[in-house]
C-alpha positions as CSV (number, residue, x, y, z in Angstrom):
1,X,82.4,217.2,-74.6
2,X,79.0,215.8,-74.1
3,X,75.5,216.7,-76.1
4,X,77.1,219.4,-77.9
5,X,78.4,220.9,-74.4
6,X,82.1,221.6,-73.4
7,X,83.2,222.8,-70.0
8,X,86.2,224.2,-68.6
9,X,86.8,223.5,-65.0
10,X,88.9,226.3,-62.8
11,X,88.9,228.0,-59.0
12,X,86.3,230.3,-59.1
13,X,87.8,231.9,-56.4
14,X,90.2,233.8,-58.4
15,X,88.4,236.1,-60.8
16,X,91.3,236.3,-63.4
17,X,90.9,232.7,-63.8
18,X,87.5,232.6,-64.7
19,X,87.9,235.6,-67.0
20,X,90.5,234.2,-69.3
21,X,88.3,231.1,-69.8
22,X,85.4,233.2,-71.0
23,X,84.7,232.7,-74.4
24,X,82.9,233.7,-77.4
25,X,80.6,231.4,-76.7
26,X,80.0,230.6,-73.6
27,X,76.6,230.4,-71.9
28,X,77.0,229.6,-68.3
29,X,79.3,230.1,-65.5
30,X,78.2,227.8,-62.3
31,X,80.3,228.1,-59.1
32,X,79.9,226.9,-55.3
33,X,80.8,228.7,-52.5
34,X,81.3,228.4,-49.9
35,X,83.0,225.1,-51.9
36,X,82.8,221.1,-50.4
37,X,85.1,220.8,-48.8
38,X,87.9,223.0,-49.0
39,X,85.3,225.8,-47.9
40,X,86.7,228.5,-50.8
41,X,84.5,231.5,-51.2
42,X,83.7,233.4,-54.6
43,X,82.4,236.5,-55.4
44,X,79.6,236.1,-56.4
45,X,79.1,239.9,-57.4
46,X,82.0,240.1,-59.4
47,X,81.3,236.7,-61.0
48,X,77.8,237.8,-62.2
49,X,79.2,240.8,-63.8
50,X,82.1,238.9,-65.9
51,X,79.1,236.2,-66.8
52,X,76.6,239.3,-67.6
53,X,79.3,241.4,-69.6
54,X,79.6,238.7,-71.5
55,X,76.2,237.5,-72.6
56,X,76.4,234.9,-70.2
57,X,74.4,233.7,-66.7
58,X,75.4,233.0,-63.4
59,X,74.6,230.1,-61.3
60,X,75.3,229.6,-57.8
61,X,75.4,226.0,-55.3
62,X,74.4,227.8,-52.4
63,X,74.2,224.3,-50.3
64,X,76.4,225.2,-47.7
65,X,75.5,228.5,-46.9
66,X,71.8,228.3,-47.2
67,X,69.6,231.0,-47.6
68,X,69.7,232.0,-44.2
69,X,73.8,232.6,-44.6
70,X,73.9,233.8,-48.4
71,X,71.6,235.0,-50.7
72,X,73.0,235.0,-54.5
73,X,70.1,236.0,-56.1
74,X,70.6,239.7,-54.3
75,X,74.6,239.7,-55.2
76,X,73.5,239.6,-59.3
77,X,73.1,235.5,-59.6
78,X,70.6,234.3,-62.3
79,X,70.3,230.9,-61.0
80,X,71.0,229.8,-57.4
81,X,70.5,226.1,-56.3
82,X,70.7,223.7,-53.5
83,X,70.7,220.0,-52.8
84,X,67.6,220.2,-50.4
85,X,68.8,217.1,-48.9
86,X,70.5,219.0,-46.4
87,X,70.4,222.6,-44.4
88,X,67.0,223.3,-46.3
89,X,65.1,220.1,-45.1
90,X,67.6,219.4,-42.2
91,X,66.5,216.1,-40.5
92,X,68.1,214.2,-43.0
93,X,64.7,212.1,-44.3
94,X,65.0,213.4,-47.9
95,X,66.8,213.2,-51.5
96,X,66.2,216.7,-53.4
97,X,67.1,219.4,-54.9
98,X,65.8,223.1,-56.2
99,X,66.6,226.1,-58.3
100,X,65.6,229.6,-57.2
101,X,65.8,232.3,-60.4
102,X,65.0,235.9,-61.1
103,X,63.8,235.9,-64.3
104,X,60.1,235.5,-65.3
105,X,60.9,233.7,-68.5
106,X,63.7,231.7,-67.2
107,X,61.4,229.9,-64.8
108,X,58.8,229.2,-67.4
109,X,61.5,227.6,-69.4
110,X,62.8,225.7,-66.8
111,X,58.8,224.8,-65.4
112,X,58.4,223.1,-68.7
113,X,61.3,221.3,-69.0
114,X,60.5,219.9,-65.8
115,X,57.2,219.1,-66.3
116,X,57.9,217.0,-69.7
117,X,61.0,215.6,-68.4
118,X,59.4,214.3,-66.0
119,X,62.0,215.3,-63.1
120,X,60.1,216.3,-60.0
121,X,59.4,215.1,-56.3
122,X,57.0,213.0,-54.5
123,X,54.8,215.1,-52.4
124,X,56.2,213.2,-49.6
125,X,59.6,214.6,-50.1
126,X,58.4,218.5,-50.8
127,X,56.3,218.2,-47.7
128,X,59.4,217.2,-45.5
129,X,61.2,219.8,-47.0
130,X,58.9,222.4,-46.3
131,X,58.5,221.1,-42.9
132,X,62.3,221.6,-42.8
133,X,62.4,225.2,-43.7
134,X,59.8,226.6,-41.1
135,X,62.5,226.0,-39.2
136,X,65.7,226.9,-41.0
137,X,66.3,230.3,-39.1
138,X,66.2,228.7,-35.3
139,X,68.3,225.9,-36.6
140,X,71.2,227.9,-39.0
141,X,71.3,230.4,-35.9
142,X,72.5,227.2,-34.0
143,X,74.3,225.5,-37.1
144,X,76.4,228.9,-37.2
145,X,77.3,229.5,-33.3
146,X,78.3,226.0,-32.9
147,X,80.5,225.7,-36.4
148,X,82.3,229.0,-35.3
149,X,83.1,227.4,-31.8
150,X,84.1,224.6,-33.0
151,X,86.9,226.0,-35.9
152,X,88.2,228.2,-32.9
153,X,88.3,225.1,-30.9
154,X,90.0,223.1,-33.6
155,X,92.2,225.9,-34.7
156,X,93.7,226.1,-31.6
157,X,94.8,222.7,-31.0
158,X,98.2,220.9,-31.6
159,X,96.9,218.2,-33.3
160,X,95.1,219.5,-35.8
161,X,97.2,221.2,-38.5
162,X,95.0,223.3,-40.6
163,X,91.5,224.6,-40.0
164,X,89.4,225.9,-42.9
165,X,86.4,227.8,-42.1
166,X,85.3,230.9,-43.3
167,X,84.7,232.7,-40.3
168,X,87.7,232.7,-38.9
169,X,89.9,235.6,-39.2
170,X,92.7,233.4,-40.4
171,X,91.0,232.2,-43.9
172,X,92.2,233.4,-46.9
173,X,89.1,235.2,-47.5
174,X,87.7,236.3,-44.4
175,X,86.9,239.6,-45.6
176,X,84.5,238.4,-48.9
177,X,83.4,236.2,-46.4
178,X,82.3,239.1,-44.1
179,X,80.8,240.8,-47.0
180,X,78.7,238.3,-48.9
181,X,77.3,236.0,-45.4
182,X,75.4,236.8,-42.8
183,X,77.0,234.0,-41.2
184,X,79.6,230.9,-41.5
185,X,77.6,228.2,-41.4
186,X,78.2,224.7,-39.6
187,X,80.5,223.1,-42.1
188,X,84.5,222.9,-40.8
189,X,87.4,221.1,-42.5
190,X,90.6,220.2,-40.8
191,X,93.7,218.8,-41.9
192,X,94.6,215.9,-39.1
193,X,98.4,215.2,-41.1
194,X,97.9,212.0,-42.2
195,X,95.3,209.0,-42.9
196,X,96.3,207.2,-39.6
197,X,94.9,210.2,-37.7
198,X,92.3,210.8,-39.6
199,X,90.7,207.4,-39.3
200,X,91.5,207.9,-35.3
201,X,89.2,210.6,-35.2
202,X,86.3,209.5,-37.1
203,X,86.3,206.5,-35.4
204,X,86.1,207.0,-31.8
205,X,84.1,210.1,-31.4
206,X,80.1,209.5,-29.6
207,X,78.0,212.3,-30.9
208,X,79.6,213.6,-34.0
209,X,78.5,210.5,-36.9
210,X,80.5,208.9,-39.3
211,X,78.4,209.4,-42.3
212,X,78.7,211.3,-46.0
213,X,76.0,213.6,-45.7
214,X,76.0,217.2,-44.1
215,X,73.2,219.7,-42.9
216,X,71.1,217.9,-40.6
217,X,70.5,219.0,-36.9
218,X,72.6,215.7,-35.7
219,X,76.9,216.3,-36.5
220,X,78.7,214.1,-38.8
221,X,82.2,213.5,-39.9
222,X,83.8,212.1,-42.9
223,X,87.3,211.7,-44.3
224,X,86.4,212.8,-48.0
225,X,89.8,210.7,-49.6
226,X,87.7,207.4,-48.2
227,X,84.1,209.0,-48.3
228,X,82.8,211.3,-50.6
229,X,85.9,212.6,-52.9
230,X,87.1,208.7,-53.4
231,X,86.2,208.2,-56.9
232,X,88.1,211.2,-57.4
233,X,91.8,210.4,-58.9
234,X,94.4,210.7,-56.3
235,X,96.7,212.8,-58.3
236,X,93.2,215.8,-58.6
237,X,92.5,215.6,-54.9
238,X,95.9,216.2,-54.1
239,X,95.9,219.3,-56.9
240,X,92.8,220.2,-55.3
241,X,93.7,220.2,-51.6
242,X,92.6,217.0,-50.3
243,X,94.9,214.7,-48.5
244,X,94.6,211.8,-46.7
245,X,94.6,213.5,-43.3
246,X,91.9,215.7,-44.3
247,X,88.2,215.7,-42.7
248,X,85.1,217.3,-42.9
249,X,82.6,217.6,-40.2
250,X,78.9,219.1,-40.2
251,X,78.6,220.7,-36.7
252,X,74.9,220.0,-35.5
253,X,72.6,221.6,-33.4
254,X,73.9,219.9,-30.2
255,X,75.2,221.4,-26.8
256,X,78.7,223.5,-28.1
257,X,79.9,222.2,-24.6
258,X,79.0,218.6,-25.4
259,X,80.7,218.5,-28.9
260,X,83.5,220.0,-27.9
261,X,84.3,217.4,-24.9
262,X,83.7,214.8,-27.6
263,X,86.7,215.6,-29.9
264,X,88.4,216.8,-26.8
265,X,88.1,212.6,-25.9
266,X,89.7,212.1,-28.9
267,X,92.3,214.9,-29.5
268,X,93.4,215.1,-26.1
């Protein structure tokens, strides 16, 4: 508990689950999907009912699927937000974030706490950003062939054990992906085995980056047990999915053929 607020933390995934945590008095249900990294989807449809039918609202982190990919406010969301930071500016030159809401007096309520909070970006940062999103549709178009090429290309190798991507026909929830999206996104995790191979990865590869952050036209790569998930205990990222072996990679808007011969030098 913090100010007066409690908060239940579940897989969002699995609609029973959030159900039985509903209670009498809760306000908000907030859920991320596709989810970093593990890439789980939710339905967002579904969700917004459960939160409506029960006097609450839904918010969605629609970060890794953009607004190009996903649109929650159309699938019954109240609240749908992104760290601006990445697909939506894209050149990775800013620190931001945004909500996006359907409700009149919802946004007044949130304009004002803004305003007396004091919370809002330079107009350096909002002008990058909108610089960014002129071109969000050529880029995502890119972001999504070359992520899709590059789970096939990863799923299909020996040395990498697990691939999780949403648009492949082999994830758990293909179908809801199929439904929701209008596309996948540049954002793969693969499961290498152990730390050892992991770190032999990230380390030798020319274009892809080893860096934390995601989005931008230029690929990256991150082990999240070293990177960002390190704070997290070890005993809760192994609950959640998240072992030593396993990395995350933001596919950019490079030459498919040139990315793939770059883990190729390293995978063999």
């Amino acid at each position: 508990s913090r100010l007066g607020l409690t908060f239940t933390f579940l897989d969002t995934s699995d609609p029973s689950e959030v159900a039985n945590a509903i209670r009498d008095e809760t306000k908000l249900i907030h859920l991320e999907t596709p989810t970093n990294p593990l890439m789980r989807v939710s339905d967002i449809t579904k969700l917004a009912n459960l939160a409506h039918d029960a006097g609450a609202l839904l918010s969605v982190d629609n970060t890794f699927a953009s607004p190009f990919n996903q649109r929650p406010l159309e699938l019954g969301a109240d609240f749908t937000v992104h760290s601006s930071t990445k697909y939506l500016n894209g050149h990775s030159d800013v620190i931001g974030g945004l909500i996006a809401l359907r409700d009149p007096e919802l946004t007044e309520e949130l304009l004002f706490i803004r305003k007396s909070s004091g919370a809002v970006p330079g107009p350096m940062d909002c002008w990058l950003t909108l610089r960014g999103i002129k071109t969000l549709y050529v880029r995502m178009r890119q972001h999504n062939a070359n992520g899709l090429a590059i789970a096939r290309y990863l799923e299909n190798h020996p040395a990498v054990d697990r691939v999780y991507y949403p648009g492949l026909e082999s994830h758990p929830q293909y179908a809801l992906a199929v439904e929701q999206m209008d596309g996948f996104t540049g954002m793969v995790s693969v499961d290498v085995g152990t730390l050892e191979r992991a770190r032999a990865l990230t380390e030798h590869l020319s274009i892809f980056a080893l860096a934390e952050s995601l989005g931008g036209v230029e690929s990256l790569i991150s082990v999240p047990a070293l990177m960002t998930h390190a704070s997290v205990p070890e005993d809760r990222r192994s609950a959640m999915g998240i072992n030593p072996g396993f990395v995350r990679l933001s596919v950019g808007i490079e030459e498919e053929a040139d990315l793939i011969r770059d883990l190729e030098g390293v995978l063999g």
